[in-house]
C-alpha positions as CSV (number, residue, x, y, z in Angstrom):
1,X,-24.9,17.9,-37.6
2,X,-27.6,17.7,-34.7
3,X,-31.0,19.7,-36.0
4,X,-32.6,21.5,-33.3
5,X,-35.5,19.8,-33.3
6,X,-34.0,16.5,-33.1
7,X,-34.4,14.0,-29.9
8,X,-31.8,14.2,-27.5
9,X,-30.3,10.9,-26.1
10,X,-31.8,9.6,-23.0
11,X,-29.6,10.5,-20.4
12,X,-28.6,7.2,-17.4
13,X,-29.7,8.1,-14.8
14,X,-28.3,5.4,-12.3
15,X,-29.7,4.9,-8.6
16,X,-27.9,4.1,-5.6
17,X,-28.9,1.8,-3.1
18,X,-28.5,4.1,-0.4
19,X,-28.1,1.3,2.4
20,X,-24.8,-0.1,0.6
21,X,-23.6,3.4,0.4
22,X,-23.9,4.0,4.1
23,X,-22.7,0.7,4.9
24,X,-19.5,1.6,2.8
25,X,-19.0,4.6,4.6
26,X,-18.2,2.9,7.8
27,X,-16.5,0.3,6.4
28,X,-14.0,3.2,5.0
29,X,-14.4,4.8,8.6
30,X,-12.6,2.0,10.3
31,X,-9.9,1.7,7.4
32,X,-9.0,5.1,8.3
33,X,-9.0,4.6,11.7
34,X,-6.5,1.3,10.8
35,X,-5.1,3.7,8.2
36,X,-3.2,0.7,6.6
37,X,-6.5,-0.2,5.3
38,X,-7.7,3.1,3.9
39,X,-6.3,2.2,0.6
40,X,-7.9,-1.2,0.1
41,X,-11.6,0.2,0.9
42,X,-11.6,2.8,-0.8
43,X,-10.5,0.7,-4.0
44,X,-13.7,-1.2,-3.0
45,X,-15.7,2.3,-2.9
46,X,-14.8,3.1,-6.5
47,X,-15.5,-0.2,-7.7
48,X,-18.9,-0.7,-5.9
49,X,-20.1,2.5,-6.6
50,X,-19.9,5.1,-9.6
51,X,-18.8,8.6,-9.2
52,X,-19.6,10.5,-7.3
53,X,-20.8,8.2,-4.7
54,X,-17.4,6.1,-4.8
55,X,-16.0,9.7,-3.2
56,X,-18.9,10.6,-1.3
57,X,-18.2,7.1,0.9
58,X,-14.9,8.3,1.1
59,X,-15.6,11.8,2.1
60,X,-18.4,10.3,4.7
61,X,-16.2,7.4,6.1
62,X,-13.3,10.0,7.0
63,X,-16.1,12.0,8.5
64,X,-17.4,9.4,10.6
65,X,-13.9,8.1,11.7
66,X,-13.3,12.0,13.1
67,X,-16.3,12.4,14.6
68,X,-17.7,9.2,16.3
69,X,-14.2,7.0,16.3
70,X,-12.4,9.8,17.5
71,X,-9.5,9.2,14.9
72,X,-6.5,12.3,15.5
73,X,-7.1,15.3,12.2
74,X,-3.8,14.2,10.8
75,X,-4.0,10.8,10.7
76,X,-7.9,11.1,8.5
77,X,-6.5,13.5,6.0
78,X,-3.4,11.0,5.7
79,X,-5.6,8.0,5.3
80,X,-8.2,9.7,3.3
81,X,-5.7,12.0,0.6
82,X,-3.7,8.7,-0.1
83,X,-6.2,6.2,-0.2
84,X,-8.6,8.4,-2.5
85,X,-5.4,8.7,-4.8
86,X,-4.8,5.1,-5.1
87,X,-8.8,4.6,-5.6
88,X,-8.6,6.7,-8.7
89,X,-5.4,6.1,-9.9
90,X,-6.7,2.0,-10.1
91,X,-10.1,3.3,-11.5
92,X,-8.2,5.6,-14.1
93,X,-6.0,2.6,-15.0
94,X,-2.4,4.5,-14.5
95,X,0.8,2.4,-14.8
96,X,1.1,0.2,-11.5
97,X,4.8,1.6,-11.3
98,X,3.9,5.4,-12.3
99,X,0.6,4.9,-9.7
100,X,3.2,3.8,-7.0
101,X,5.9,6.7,-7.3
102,X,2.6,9.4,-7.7
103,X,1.4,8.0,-4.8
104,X,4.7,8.0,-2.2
105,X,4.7,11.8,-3.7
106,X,1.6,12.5,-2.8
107,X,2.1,10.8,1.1
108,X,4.9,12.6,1.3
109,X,3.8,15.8,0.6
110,X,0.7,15.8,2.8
111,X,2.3,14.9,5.7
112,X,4.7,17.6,5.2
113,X,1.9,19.7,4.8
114,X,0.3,18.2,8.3
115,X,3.7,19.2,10.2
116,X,3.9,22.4,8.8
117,X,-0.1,23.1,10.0
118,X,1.2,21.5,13.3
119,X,4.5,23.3,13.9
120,X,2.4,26.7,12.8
121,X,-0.6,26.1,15.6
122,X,2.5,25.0,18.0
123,X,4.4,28.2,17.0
124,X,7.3,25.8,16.9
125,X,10.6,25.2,14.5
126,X,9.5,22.1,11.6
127,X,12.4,20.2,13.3
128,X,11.6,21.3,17.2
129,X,7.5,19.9,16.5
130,X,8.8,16.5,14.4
131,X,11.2,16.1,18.0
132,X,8.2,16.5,20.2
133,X,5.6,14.4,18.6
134,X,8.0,11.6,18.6
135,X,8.8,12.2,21.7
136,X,5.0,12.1,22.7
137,X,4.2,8.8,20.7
138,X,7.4,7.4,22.1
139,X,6.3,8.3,25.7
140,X,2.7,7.4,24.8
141,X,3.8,3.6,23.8
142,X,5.8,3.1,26.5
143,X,3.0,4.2,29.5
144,X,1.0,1.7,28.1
145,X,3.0,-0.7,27.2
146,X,3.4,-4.1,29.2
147,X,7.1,-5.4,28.0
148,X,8.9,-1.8,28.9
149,X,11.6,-3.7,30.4
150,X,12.8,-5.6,27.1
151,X,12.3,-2.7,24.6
152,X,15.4,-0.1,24.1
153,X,13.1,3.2,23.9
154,X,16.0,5.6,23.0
155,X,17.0,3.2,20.3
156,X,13.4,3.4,19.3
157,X,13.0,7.0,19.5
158,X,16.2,7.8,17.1
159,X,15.1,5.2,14.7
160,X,11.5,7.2,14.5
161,X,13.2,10.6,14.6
162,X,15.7,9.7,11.9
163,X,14.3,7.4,10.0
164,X,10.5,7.8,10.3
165,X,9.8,9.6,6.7
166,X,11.6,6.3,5.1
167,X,9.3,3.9,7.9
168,X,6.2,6.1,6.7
169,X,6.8,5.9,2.8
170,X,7.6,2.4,2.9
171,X,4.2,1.3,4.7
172,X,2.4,3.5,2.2
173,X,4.0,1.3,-0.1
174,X,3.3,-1.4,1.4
175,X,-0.7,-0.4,2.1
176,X,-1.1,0.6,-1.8
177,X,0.4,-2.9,-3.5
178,X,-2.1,-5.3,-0.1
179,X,-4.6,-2.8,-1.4
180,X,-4.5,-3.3,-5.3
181,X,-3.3,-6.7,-4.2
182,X,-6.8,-7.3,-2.7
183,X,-8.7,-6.1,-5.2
184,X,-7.3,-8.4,-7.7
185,X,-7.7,-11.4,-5.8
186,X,-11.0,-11.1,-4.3
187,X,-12.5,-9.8,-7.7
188,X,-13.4,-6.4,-7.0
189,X,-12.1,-5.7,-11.0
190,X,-13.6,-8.1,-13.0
191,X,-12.4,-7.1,-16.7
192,X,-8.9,-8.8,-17.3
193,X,-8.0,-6.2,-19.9
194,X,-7.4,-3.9,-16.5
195,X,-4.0,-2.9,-15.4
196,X,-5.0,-4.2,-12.1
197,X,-7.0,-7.0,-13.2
198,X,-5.2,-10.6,-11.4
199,X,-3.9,-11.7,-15.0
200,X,-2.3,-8.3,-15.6
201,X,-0.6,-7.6,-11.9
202,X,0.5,-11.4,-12.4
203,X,3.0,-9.4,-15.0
204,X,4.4,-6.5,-13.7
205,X,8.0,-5.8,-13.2
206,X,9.9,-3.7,-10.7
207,X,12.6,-2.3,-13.0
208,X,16.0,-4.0,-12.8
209,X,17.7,-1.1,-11.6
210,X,15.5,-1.2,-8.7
211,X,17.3,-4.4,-7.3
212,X,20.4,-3.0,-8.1
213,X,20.3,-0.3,-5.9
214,X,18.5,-2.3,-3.3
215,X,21.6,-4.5,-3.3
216,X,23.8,-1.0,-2.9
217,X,21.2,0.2,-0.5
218,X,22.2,-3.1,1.7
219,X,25.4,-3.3,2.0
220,X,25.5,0.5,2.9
221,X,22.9,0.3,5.8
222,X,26.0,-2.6,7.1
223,X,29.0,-0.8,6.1
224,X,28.1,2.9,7.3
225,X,28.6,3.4,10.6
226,X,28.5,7.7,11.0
227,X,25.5,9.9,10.9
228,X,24.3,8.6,8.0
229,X,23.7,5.0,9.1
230,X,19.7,5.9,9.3
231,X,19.9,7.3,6.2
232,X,21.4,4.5,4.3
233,X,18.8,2.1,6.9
234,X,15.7,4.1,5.7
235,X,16.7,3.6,1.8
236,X,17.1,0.0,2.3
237,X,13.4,-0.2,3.7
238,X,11.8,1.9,1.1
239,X,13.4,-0.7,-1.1
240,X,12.9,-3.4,0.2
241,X,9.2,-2.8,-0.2
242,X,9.8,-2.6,-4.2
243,X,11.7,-6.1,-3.2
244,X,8.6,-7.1,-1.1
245,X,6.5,-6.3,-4.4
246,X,8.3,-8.8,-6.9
247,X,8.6,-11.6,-4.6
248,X,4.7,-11.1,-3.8
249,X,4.2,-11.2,-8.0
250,X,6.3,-14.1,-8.0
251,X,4.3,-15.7,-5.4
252,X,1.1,-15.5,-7.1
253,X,2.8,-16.4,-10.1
254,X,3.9,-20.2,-8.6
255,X,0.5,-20.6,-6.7
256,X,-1.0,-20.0,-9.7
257,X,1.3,-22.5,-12.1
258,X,0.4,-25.3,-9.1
259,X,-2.9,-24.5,-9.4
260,X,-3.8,-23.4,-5.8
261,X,-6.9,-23.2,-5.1
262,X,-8.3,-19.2,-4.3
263,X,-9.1,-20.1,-0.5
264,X,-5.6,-21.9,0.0
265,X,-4.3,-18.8,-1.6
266,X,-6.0,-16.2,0.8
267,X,-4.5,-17.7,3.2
268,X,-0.8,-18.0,2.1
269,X,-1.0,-14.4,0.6
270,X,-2.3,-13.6,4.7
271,X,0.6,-15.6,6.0
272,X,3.2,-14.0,3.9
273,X,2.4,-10.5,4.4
274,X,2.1,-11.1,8.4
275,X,5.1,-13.1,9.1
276,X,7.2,-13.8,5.9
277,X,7.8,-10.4,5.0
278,X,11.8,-10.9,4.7
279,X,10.6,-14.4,3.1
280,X,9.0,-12.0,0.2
281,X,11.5,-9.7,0.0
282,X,14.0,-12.5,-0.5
283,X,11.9,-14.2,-3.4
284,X,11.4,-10.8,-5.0
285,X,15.9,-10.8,-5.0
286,X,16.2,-14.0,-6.4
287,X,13.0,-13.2,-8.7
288,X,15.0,-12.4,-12.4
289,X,16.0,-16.3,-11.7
290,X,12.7,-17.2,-10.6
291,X,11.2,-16.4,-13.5
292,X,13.6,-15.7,-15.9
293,X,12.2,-15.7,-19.3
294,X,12.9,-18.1,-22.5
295,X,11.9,-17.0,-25.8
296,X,9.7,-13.8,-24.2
297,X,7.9,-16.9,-22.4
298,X,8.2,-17.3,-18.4
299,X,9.0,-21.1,-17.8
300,X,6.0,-23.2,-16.2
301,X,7.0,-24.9,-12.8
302,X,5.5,-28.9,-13.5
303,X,5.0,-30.8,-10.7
304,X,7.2,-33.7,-9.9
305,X,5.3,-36.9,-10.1
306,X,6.8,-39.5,-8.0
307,X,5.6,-42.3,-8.8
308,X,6.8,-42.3,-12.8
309,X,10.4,-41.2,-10.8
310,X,9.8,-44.9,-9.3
């Protein structure tokens, strides 16, 4: 028991240097203005910074991006809500796969939440306001757009009307694994007992069932041809970012056995997610082959040697 006239701990107090707290803020002002960035720096917030100045450079950076960047209401409290809830989710160590369905929860619900504030202010039906603000970032693309001669923009349109909640969820998916991705790599988290530590992502699983139903998922998106077409479509893309997650583990995983050096793999990790997305999602298909397992042990890829072949 504590006697009352007993010392009390010294409390830690720690400072903050309040130019790298500034700086932070805009770099997390032009993530949310990218918005597929948002995640990643505000990962970077919380593990520059303790709280609360982790959230106060994300509070300030979604402040500056509305104010002096001129970034639209909805698109800030999208960035700033999901990216603040990956942040903590990585800092508070949830399960990658339980931190990844939270988290498409979460987008989903506040953008349903910034429609219904938007169809209220219109005075319009949910479904008359989604119809006119695709039709207004249709028409918005197009004015300004140089190849409107080669692009079908009613095909376009319908596959935003119809399919634009599965297009959204899947880039949030895709934003939160580059984001914890980055992190990882760079070595933002340091301690490799984290969840999100490189040697720990290096072993996570999408569950089997997963690539089951992606398999389901694609030959429906070819075989329906009704209404339901962009359904079936937007259920393959949602899944094939869980695809696009394996093959990116498995990736790592076979730089990593070949002993890649970090800069080499910065720049295949860059080169995959830009232009071998399908590439990824293929490897994360064939990944329970790729690194099927032996004894609880996943087999080591050697390199050939030539010359003893010789």
């Amino acid at each position: 028991m504590r006697v009352v006239n007993d010392k009390q701990d010294p409390v830690e107090v720690k400072s903050v240097d309040l130019f790298a707290l500034i700086s932070q803020m805009f770099l997390v002002s032009v993530g949310v203005a990218t918005w597929v960035f948002s995640p990643m720096v505000m990962v970077l917030s919380h593990c520059r910074f303790a709280n609360p100045w982790s959230k106060a450079a994300g509070l300030g950076g979604a402040i500056l991006a509305l104010l002096f960047l001129e970034v639209p209401l909805a698109q800030v409290v999208l960035a700033f809500v999901v990216g603040l809830f990956v942040a903590d989710g990585v800092e508070r160590q949830v399960k990658p796969f339980q931190l990844i369905s939270q988290t498409l929860a979460v987008a989903m619900l506040s953008a349903l939440a910034c429609l219904v504030w938007g169809a209220v202010v219109q005075g319009q039906a949910l479904s008359h306001f989604w119809m006119s603000w695709v039709t207004t970032l249709v028409d918005r693309v197009q004015s300004g757009n140089a190849l409107q001669k080669t692009v079908n923009w009613a095909a376009l349109k319908d596959l935003i009307l119809f399919e634009g909640p599965f297009l959204y969820l899947s880039a949030t998916l895709m934003t939160l694994w580059i984001s914890v991705g980055a992190a990882a790599h760079f070595g933002w988290i340091k301690e490799e007992s984290n969840l999100y530590s490189s040697k720990s992502l290096k072993t996570f699983r999408v569950p089997r069932w997963v690539s089951l139903v992606f398999i389901v998922s694609f030959v429906g998106q070819l075989v329906v041809t009704s209404s339901y077409h962009y359904v079936a479509g937007g259920i393959f893309r949602v899944l094939s970012g869980f695809m696009f997650i394996q093959g990116s583990v498995c990736l790592a995983l076979l730089l990593e056995q070949r002993k890649v050096r970090s800069g080499v793999r910065t720049l295949i990790y860059s080169m995959a997610t830009v232009l071998g997305f399908y590439a990824l999602v293929g490897m994360g298909i064939m990944s329970p082959w790729i690194l099927r397992k032996k004894n609880r042990v996943s087999p080591q890829i050697l390199r050939t040697n030539l010359e003893e072949q010789t």
